[in-house]
C-alpha positions as CSV (number, residue, x, y, z in Angstrom):
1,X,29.8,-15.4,34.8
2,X,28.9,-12.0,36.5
3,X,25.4,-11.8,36.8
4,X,24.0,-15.2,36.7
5,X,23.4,-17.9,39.1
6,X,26.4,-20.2,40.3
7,X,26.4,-23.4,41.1
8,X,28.1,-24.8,44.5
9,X,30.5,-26.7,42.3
10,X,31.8,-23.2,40.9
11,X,31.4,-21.2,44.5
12,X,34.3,-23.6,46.2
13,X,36.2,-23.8,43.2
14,X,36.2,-20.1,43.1
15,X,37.5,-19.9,46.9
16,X,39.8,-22.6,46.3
17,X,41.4,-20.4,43.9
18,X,41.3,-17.2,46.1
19,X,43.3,-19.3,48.7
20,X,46.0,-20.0,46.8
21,X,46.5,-17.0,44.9
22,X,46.9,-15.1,48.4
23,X,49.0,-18.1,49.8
24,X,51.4,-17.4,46.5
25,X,51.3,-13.5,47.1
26,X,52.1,-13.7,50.5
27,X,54.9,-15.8,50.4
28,X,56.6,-13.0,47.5
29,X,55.7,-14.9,44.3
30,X,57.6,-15.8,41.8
31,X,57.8,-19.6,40.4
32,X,57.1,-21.9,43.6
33,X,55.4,-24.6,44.2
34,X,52.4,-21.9,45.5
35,X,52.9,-20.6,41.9
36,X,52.2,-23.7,40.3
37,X,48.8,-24.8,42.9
38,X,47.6,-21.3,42.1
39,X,47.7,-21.4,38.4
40,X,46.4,-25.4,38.6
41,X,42.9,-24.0,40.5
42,X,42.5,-21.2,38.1
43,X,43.0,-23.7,35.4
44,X,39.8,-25.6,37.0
45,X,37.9,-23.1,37.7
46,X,37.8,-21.7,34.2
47,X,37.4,-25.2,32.8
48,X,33.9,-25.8,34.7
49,X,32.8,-22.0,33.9
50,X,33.3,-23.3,30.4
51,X,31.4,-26.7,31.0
52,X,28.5,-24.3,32.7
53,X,28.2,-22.2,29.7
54,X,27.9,-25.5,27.4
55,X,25.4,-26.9,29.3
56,X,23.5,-23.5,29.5
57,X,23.5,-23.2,25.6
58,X,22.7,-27.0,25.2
59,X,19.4,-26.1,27.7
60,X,18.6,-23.0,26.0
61,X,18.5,-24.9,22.4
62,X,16.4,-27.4,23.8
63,X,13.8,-25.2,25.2
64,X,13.7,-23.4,22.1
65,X,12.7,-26.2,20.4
66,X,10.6,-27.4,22.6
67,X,9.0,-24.3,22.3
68,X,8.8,-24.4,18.4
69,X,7.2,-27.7,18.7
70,X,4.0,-26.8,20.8
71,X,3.5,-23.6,19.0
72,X,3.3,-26.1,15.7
73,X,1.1,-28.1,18.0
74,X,-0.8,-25.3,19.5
75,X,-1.9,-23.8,15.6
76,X,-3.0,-27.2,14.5
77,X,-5.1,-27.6,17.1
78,X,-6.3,-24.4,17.2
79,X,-7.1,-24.6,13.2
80,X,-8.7,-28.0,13.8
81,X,-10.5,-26.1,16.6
82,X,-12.0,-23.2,14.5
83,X,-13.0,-25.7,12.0
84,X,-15.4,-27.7,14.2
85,X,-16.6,-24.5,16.2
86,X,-16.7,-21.9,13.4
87,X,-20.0,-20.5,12.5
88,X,-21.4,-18.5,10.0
89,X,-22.6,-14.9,10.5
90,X,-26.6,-14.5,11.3
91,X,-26.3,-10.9,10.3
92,X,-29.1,-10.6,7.6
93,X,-27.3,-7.0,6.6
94,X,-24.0,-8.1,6.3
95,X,-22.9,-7.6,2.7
96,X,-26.9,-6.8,1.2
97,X,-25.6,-3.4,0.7
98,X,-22.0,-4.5,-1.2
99,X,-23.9,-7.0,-3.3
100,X,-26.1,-4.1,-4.3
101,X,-23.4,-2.5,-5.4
102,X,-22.0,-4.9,-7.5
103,X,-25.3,-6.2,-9.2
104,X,-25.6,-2.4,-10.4
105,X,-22.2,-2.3,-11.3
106,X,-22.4,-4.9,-13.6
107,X,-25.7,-4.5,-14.6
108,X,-24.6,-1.0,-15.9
109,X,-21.7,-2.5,-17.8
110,X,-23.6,-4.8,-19.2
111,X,-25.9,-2.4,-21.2
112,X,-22.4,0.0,-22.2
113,X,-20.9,-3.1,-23.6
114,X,-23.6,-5.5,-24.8
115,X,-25.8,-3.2,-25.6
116,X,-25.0,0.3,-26.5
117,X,-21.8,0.2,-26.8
118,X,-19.5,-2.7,-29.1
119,X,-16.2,-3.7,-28.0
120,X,-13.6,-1.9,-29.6
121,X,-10.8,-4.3,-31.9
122,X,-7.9,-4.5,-29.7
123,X,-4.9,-3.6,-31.2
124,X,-1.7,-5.7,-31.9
125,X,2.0,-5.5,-31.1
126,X,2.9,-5.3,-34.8
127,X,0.7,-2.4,-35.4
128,X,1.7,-0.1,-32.1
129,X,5.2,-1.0,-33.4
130,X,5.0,0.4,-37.1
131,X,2.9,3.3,-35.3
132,X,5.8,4.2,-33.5
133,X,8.4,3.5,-36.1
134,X,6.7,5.8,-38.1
135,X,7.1,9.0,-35.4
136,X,10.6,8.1,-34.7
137,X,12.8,10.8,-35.7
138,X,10.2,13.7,-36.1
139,X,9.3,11.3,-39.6
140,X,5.6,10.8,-39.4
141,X,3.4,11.3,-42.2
142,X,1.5,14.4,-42.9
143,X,-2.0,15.1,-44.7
144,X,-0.1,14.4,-48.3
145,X,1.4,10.7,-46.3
146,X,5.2,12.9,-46.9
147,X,8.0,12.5,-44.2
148,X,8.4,15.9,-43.2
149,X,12.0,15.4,-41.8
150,X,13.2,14.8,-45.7
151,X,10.6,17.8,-47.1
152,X,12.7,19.9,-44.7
153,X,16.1,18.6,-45.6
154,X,15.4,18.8,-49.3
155,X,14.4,22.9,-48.7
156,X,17.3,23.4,-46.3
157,X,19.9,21.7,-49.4
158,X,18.1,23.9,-52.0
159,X,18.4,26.7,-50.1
160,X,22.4,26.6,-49.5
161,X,22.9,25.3,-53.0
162,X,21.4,28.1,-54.6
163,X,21.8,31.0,-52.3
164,X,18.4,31.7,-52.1
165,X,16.7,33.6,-49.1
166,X,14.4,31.3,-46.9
167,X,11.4,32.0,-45.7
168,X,10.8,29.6,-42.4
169,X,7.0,30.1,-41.7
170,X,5.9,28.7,-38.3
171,X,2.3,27.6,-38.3
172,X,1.8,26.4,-35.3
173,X,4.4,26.7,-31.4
174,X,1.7,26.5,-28.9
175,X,2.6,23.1,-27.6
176,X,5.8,21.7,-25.9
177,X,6.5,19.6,-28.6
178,X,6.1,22.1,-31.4
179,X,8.4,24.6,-29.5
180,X,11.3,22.0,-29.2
181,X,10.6,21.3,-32.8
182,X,11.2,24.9,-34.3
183,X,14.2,25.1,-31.7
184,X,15.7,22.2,-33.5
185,X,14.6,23.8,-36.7
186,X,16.5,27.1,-35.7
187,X,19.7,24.9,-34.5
188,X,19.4,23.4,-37.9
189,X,19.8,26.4,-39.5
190,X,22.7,27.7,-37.7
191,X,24.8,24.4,-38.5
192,X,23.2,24.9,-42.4
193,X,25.4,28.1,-42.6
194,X,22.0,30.2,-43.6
195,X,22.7,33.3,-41.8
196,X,20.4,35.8,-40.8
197,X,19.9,38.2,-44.0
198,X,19.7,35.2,-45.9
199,X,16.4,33.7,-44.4
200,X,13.0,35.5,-42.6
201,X,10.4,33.8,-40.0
202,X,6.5,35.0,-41.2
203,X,4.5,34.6,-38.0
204,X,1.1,33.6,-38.5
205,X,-1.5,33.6,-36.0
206,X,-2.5,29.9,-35.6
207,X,-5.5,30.7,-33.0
208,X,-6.9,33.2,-35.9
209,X,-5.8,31.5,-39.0
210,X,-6.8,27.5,-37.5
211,X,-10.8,28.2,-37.7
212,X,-12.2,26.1,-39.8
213,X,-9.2,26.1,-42.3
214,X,-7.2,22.9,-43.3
215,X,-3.4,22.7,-43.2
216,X,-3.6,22.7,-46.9
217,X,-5.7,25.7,-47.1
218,X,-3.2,28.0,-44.7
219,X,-0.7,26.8,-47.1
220,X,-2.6,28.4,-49.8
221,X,-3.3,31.3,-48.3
222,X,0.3,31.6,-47.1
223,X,1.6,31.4,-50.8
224,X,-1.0,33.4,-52.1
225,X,-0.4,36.8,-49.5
226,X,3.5,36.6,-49.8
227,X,4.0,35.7,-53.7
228,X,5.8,39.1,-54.1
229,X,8.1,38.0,-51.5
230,X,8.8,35.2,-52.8
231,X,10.8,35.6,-56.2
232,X,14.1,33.9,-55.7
233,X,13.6,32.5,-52.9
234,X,13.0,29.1,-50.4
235,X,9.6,29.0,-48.7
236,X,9.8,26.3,-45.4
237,X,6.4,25.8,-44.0
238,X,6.4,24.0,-40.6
């Protein structure tokens, strides 16, 4: 109770029980009849502190309510309000320049797609699925429509079988994705068991050697400049 009001009821109560506590102390205490009075006006005090406090929270509920109910009140008026006494803007200027805008807008997609331009087919689930089906595993399809993944392993087997000396040419590690390729590729060969007399990188200049020559035709040449080099041997192009 310290710190908020107190009713009269509470203030004599309270010096009731001030009286006989020091009536009980002064007599020496202990379990008397003075005992007994003082504990019996504690007890009564407390029970209407408790009885205040009940009817304090039962106010405080009620207000809130009350409360909640004219603020419901208050926004349906207010909406009906704004829809009697709403007006519309006299501003000539107020969206001339955004409608501008948009009329341009789609008067410029309207020529790229009806007119100069045809929509393009969209594609399907089924298709972006075998697309990606296709590059899983580093298996897509090169210019000849051969999974590179099993042309590798086949020169890689005929390699070990026979002994033979392989020749890993790298065409192109200019991209991220090419250099984690011939890392794996290298890897590869470790676990193989080809050691390193028994195979040779050729380095070819893709920036020099790519102008306007097909994958087929470095091939070609590639053959063709080390044929000497080649006798007995396994040539892996990648």
């Amino acid at each position: 109770m310290k710190g908020k009001p107190i009713s009269e009821d509470i203030k004599k109560l309270i010096q009731i029980s001030k009286k006989a506590h020091w009536k009980w102390k002064n007599e020496g205490g202990g379990r008397t009849l003075l005992y007994i009075d003082c504990k019996e006006a504690k007890r009564n005090l407390r029970k209407a502190q408790r009885q205040l406090e009940a009817e304090n929270r039962n106010n405080i509920y009620f207000e809130i309510m009350d409360i909640t109910n004219r603020i419901k009140t208050f926004s349906i008026d207010l909406y009906v309000g704004r829809e009697v006494t709403h007006k519309a803007s006299k501003n000539e200027l107020f969206n001339k320049d955004y409608k501008e805008l948009v009329e341009r807008d789609l008067d410029a997609l309207r020529k790229l797609y009806d007119v100069d331009k045809p929509i393009e087919k969209f594609t399907n689930v089924r298709e972006i699925y075998n697309i990606i089906s296709t590059m899983s595993n580093g298996k897509a399809p090169d210019e000849l429509s051969l999974m590179a993944e099993h042309l590798k392993n086949e020169v890689l087997a005929e390699a070990i079988d026979g002994n033979y000396p392989l020749h890993a040419v790298f065409i192109d590690a200019s991209k991220a994705f090419d250099v984690v390729w011939h890392a794996s590729l290298l890897r590869k060969l470790h676990c193989a068991g080809i050691k390193d007399n028994d195979w040779k990188i050729l380095d070819i200049g893709i920036k020099n050697l790519l102008k306007g020559l097909s994958g087929m035709e470095i091939i070609r040449n590639f053959l063709r400049k080390n044929k000497a080099t080649r006798r007995n041997s396994v040539t892996l192009i990648v």
